[in-house]
N, C-alpha and C positions, 0 to 999 in steps of 0.2 A: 769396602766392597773388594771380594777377590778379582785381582786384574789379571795377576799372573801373563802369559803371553798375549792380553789378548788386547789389549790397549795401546794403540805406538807410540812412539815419546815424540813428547811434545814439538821438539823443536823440528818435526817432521810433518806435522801438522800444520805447524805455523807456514812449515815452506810449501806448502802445496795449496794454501787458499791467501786469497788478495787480501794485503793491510784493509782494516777496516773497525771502526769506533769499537762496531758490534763484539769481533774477534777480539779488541784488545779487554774489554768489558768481560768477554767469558775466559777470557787467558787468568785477566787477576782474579774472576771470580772461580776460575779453578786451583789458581795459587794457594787465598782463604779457605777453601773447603779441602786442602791436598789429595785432588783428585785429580786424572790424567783430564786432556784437554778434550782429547775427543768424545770421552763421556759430556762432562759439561756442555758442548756442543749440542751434541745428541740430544738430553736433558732439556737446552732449553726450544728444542724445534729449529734449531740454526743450521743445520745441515745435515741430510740424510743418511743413513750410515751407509749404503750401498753407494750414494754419492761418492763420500770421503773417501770409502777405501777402492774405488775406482783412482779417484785421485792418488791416493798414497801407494797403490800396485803401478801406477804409473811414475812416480818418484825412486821406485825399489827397482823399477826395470825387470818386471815378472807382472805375467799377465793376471788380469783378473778374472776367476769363472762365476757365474751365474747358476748355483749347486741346482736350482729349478728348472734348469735348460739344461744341465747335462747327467747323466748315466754313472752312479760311480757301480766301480766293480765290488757285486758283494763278496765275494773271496776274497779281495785284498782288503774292504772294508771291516769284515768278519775275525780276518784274522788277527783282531789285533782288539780286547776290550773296550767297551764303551766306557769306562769309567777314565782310563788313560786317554785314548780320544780326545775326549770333555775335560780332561783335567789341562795337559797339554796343547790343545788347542791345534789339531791339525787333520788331516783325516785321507786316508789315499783314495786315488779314484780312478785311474786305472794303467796298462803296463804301454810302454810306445811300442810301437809296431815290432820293430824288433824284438821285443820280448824284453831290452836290457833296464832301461831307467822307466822309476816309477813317479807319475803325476801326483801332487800330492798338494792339497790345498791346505796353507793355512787362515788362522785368526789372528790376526798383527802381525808386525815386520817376519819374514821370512829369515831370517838374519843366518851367516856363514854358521853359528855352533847351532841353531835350534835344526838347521837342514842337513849336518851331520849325525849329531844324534837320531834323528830321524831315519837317516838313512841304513846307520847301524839296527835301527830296529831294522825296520823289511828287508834289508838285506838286499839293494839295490842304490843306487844311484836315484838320486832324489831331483827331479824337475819340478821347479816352487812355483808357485801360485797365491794367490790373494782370495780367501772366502768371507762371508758376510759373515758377523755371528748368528747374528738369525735364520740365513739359511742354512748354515751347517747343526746347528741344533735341531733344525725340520729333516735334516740328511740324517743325523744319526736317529734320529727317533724312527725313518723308512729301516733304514739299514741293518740296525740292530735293535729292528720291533723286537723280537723273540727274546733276545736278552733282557733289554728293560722292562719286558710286560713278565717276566720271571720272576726279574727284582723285585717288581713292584709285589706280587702276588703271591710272591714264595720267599720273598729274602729271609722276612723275619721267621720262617715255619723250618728253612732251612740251619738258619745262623744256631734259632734255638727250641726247640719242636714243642716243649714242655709250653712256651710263654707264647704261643698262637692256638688261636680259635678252631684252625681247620677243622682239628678232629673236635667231638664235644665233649665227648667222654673216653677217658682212658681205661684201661680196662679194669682197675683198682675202683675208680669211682662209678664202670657198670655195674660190677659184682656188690658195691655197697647200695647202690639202688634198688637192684635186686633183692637183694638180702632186708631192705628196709619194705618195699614192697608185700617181702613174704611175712615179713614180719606182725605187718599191720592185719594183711588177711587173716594171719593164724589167730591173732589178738579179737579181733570181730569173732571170727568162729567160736574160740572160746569162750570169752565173754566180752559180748558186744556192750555191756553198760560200761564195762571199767575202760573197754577200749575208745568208746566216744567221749567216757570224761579224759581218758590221756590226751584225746585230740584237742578237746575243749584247753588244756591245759598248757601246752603246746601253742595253739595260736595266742591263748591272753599272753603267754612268755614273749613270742616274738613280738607280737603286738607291741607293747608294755615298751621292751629294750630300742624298738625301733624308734618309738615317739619320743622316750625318756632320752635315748641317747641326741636326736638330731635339737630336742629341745634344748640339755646342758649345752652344747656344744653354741647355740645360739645365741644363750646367756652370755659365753664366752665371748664371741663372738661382738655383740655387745658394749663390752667393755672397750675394744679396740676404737671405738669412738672416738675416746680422750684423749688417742695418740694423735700426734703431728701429721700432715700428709704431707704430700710433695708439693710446695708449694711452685709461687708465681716465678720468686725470686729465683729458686731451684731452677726451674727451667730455661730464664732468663741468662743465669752465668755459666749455663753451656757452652764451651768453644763449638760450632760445628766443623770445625778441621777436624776435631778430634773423634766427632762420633764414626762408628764402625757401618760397614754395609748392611742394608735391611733388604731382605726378600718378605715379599707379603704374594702368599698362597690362595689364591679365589677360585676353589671349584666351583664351577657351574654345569648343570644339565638342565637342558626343556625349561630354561627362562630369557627367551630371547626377547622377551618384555622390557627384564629389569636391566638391558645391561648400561641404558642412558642411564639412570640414576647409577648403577654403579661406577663408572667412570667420575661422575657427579661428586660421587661418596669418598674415593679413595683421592681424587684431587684436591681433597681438603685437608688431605695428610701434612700434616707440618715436619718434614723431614726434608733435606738434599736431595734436589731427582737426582743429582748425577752420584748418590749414595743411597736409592729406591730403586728398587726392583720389582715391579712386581708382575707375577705369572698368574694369567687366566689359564686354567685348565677347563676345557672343551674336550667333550666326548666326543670319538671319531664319527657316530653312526646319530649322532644330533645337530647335524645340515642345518636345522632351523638358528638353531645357536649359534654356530661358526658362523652361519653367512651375517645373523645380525651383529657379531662382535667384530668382525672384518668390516661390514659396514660404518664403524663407529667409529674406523682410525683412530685406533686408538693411540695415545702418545708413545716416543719412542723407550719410555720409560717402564712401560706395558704393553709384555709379552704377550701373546697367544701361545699357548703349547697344546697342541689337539692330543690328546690320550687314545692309544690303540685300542681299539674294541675286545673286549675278553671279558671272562666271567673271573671274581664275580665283580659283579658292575655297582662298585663302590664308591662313595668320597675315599675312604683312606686308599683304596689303588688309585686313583688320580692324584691325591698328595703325595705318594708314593712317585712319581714320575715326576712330580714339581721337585722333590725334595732333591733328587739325583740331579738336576739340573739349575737348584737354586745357587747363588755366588755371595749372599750376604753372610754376616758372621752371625746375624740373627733372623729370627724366621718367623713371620706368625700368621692367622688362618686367620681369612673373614668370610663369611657369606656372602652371597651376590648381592643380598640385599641389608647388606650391616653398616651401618650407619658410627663408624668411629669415632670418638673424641680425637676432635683436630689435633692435640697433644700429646696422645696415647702410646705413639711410637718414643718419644722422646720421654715419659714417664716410665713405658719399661726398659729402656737406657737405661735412668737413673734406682731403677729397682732394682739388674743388675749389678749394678757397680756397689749399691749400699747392701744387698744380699750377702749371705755365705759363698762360697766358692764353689758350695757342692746343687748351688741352687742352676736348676737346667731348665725352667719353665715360671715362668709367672701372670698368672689369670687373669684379665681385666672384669669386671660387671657384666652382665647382660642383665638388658631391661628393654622396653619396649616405647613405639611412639604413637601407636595406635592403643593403648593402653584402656580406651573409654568407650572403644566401639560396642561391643555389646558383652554378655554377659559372662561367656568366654575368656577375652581377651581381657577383664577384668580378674578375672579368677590366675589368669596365667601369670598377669602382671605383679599379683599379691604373692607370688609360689617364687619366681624368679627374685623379687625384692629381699624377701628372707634368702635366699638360697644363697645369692651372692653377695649379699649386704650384711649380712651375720654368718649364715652357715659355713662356708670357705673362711671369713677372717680368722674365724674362733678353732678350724680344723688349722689354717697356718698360727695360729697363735699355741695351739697345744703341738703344733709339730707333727700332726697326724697327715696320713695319705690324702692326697684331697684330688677329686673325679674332675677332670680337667670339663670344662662345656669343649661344646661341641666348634668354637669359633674363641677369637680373641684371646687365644696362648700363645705365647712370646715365648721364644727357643734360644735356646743358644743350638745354634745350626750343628757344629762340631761332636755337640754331645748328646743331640735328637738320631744323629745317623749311628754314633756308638749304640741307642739305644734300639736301633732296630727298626726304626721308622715306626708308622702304622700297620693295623695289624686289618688287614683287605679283609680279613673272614671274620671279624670281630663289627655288631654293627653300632656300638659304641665306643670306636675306636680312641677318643678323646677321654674319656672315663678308664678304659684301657691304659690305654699310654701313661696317665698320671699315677696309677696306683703300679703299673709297672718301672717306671722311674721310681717309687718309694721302695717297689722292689730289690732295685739293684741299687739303690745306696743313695738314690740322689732327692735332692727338693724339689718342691713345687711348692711357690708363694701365689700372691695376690697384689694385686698394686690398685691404687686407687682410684681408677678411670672407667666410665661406661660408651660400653658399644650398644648403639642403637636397633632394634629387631622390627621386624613383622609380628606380632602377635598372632597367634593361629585363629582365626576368626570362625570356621568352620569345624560344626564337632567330628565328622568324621575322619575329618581330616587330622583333627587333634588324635584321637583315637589309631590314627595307624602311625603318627609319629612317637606319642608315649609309646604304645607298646614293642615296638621299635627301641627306645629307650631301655625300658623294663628288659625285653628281653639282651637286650647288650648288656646289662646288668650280674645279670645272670649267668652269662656265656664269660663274664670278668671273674666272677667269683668261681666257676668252675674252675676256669683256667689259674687261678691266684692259690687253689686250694689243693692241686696237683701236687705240691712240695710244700708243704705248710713246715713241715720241720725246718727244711730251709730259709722259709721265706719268714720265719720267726728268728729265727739266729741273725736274721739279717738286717731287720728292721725292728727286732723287741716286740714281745709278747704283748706288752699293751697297745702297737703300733697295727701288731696283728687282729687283734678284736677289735678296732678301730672300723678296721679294714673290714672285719666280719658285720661288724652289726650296720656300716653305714652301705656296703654295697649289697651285702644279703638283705639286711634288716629293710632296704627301702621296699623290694619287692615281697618281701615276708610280711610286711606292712599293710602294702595293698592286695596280696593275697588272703590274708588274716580276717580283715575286714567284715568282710561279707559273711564268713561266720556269727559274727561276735554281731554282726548288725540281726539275722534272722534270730539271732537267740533274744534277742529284744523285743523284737515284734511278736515272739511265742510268745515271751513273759506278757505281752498288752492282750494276749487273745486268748491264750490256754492258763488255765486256771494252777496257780503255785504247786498246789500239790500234786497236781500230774503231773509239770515239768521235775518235781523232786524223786518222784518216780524216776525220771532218764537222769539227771544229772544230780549230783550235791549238791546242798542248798550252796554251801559256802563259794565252790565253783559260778553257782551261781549270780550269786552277788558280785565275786571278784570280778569277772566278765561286764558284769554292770557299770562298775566301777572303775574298770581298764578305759572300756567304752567314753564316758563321763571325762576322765581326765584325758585320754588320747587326744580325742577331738578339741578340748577346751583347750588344750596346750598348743595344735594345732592353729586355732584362728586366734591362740593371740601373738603366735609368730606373725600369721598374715598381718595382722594391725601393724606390728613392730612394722615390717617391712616398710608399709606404705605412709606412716611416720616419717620414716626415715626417708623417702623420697619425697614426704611433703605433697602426697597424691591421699589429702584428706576426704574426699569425697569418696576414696576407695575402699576407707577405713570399715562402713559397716557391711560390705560387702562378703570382707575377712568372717563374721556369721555364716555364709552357707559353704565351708570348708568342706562341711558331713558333707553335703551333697557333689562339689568336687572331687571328695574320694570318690563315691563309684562309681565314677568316669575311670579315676585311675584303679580303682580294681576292675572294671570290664578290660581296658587296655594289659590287663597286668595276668588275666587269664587266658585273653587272647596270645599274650608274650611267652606263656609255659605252654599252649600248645602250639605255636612255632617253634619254640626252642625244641620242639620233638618231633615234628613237619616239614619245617622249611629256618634250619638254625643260621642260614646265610644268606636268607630273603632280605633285602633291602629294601622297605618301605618308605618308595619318594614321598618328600613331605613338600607340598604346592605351595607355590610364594606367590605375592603380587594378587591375594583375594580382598584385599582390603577395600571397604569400599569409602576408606575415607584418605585423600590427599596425602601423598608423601611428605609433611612440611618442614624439609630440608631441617638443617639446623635452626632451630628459634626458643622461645621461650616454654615454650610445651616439653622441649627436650634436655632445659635446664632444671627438674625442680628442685634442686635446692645442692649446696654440698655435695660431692661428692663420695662416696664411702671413703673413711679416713683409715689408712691401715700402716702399722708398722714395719716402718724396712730398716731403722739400726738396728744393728745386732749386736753393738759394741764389739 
């Protein structure tokens, strides 16, 4: 965990609280973990941190301020960046009467060289002070709202215009719109048969490449079975001295239901609290949330960070402001209501260390624990099983760009803020982020661990989160296809089709669909030789034929899936895949005309409808082996 100033050393700690079993117990067990004393403390609920550093400003002989009871000046606070601030640990607050020395709060000892430095910056005489960390992180979040709400919402569109969402279309990909547009109508005018078999011809192509591709890729996928996982042993000969700081990211909005089970969920994390971190981000203008997350006192190891109100009203602008203020060397996202493998944290450690060097991200599972509610939440369970249990191992076993989920990606913190954080105007910013890491040179693996979900039990509700999905899809592959010559030299031609066929191809997929389905139900109702009249026979068989295998290819991924989780009762369910597509081709037309109405609309997706028992960890939630995937890389 970065301490940097902001931790006092120990033996100042020691002298300012009474001998006692407890103190000498968190001393050696700070020693073991080589972490400062006062975290460990903190960590385990042994003493307050506004307490301590009351005591320790009184040890330094400089007062302590209470940053919630007093006024800092935003001029002297303004002129000085938030990033430095936050980094350094100090913050001014305002001038003494006289106009000459400036009040100036720190985070740990005030010490003779940090209160000169300090001084040289403002450019006065420096009067020291004692702040809390927690309240000076609510001060600078007041202070310099305007700058962090910038960051969060413009950093990545400023750093690099081309690889953010804001705009949708650049003016190279209007005029090809256009030009494909005119093209189509002049092609109808002309001749309207040849140009509805191009279309007919057209969808079976993407059709065809969409399913063929996600299938091979499956198969591959597959194979990864036979490898080793991280085993028990693995984990067991972990020093924890040596593991690095974790920050764990939990946006929340308008679920001030879940946030007992969340507290519930994340305290089962097997990691160091006094080397955990983790930040709730809370929407400023969602009262209902804040008041029941403050209600929940939550441990000192878990943050509150209230996010300023602005458009647009995103997850990734809220991680965006976790991410500026996170302190671990690794970083990862759960949902408010994501149910982690206890291990999970210490398995992407070890994915890490056994990874490449260029690896910046590694995916855990998602899968579900309401899996058997109704016939939804079964369909969802069977689509997730493959997707993470074959789809992802088989794209990190060929090397290819792989669409991060939306939760349980593990960072390396250092090389997530080179890449620009989240992109606020993208609303698949996790599918984003990973194909833009494959972008600019780096990896994205998988490791062997599942997070626990909600399964979406309600269809409309399903319906505005896929299409949500779909359309961040879409708004990824615009943005990815802006510099395709670049983005080919960068990552290889076959890295780039990868990239084509698996983030165009999914919604070209369930766009596709609904063609190739009514041309089916013509063939059962209008008689052969009329339809040969509109289309070629041969066209028309092909379409048949696409149809036949797509879908067959299809549910016996879903089988594989639930195979593989050992969720046999799910198996012949995988049969109404057909009728699951046109869930997702309604989500998937409704996605193209957002993406042309409202390309930045963020469709909240409602958690906590389930109407069956949360049941913590138990046997329902182990079914079998985990996905086994490989991290040597010799």
């Amino acid at each position: 965990m970065e301490t940097l100033p902001y931790s006092p050393p120990d033996q100042d700690v020691l002298a300012v609280l009474p001998p006692s079993d407890a103190l000498a117990r968190a001393h050696a067990e700070a020693v073991r973990l080589r972490v400062p004393l006062a975290e460990q403390l903190a960590a385990e609920g042994a003493v307050g941190q506004e307490e301590l550093d009351r005591l320790l400003a009184g040890h330094w002989e400089v007062p302590y301020i209470t940053l919630r009871e007093s006024t800092a000046d935003p001029v002297l606070v303004n002129a000085q960046p938030a990033a430095r601030l936050w980094r350094e640990g100090w913050i001014p607050l305002w001038r003494s009467a006289d106009g000459g020395a400036v009040r100036v709060g720190f985070v740990g000892r005030p010490d003779q060289e940090r209160v000169q430095q300090v001084a040289q910056v403002v450019g006065a005489p420096v009067e020291a002070a004692v702040v809390s960390q927690d309240a000076f992180r609510e001060a600078l979040l007041r202070c310099h709202r305007e700058e962090l709400v910038e960051l969060a919402v413009s950093g990545l569109a400023l750093r690099a215009p081309l690889q953010s969402a804001q705009r949708v279309l650049t003016r190279a990909q209007q005029l090809l719109a256009a030009g494909l547009v005119v093209l189509i109508v002049l092609g109808f005018l002309a001749d309207w048969r040849s140009a509805l078999a191009t279309v007919f011809a057209v969808v079976n192509v993407a059709f065809l490449f969409s399913v063929g591709f996600k299938f091979l890729v499956c198969m591959r996928g597959a194979e990864r079975e036979r490898e080793e996982p991280i085993s028990a042993a693995d984990l067991d000969a972990l020093d924890e001295g040596s593991l690095p700081g974790f920050t764990v990211l939990v946006p929340v909005y308008r679920e001030a239901g879940i946030v007992g089970q969340l507290l519930l969920n994340l305290g089962e994390l097997d990691w160091p609290r006094a080397k955990l971190e983790v930040l709730v981000l809370l929407e400023e203008d969602d009262s209902e949330t804040v008041a029941a997350a403050r209600a929940a006192q939550p441990p000192a190891w878990m943050k509150l960070v209230v996010v300023p109100q602005c458009e647009p009203r995103t997850k990734p602008k809220a991680c965006n402001v976790g991410l500026f203020f996170a302190r671990g060397d690794y970083l990862v996202i759960y949902d408010a209501e994501d149910q982690p493998d206890p291990d999970q944290l210490k398995k992407a450690h070890l994915a890490f260390t056994r990874a490449d060097g260029d690896t910046v991200c590694v995916q855990a599972a998602l899968n579900y624990w309401n899996a058997e509610e109704n016939a939804l939440t079964r369909m969802f369970t069977l689509e997730y099983s493959f997707w993470f249990d074959y789809m992802l191992p088989g794209l990190d076993d060929l090397r290819l760009p792989i669409p991060l989920g939306g939760t349980s990606n593990h960072f390396r913190t250092d090389a997530l803020r080179r890449l620009g954080g989240w992109d606020p105007f993208n609303v698949t910013e996790d599918a984003d982020l990973g194909v833009r890491a494959a972008a600019e040179g780096w990896r994205v693996s998988v490791v062997g661990s599942t997070t626990y979900e909600e399964a979406n039990r309600a269809y409309g509700n399903w319906i505005r989160q896929r299409s949500r999905w779909v359309k961040g899809y879409l708004q990824t592959l615009l943005v990815h296809l802006r510099a395709p010559v670049r983005l080919t030299r960068t990552i290889g031609l076959g890295q780039t089709l990868a990239f084509v066929l698996l983030i165009g191809g999914t919604p070209a997929g369930f766009l596709a669909a609904p063609p190739l389905l009514l041309l089916f139900v013509c063939s059962l109702l209008v008689p052969t030789n009329r339809l040969i009249e509109v289309l070629p026979a041969w066209l028309l068989a092909v379409s048949m034929i696409d149809l036949v295998i797509g879908n067959t290819a299809m549910i016996y991924v879903g089988m594989m899936g639930a195979f593989r989780r050992r969720r046999y009762r799910l198996v012949p369910w995988a049969l109404l895949t057909p009728l699951y597509w046109l869930l997702h081709c309604a989500a998937a037309y409704k996605a193209l005309w957002q993406l042309i109405t409202r390309p930045h609309y963020w469709e909240k997706t409602t958690h906590g409808l389930s109407t069956v028992s949360h049941p913590g960890q138990g046997p329902d939630l182990v079914p079998g082996p985990q996905p086994a995937v490989g991290l040597d890389r010799g």
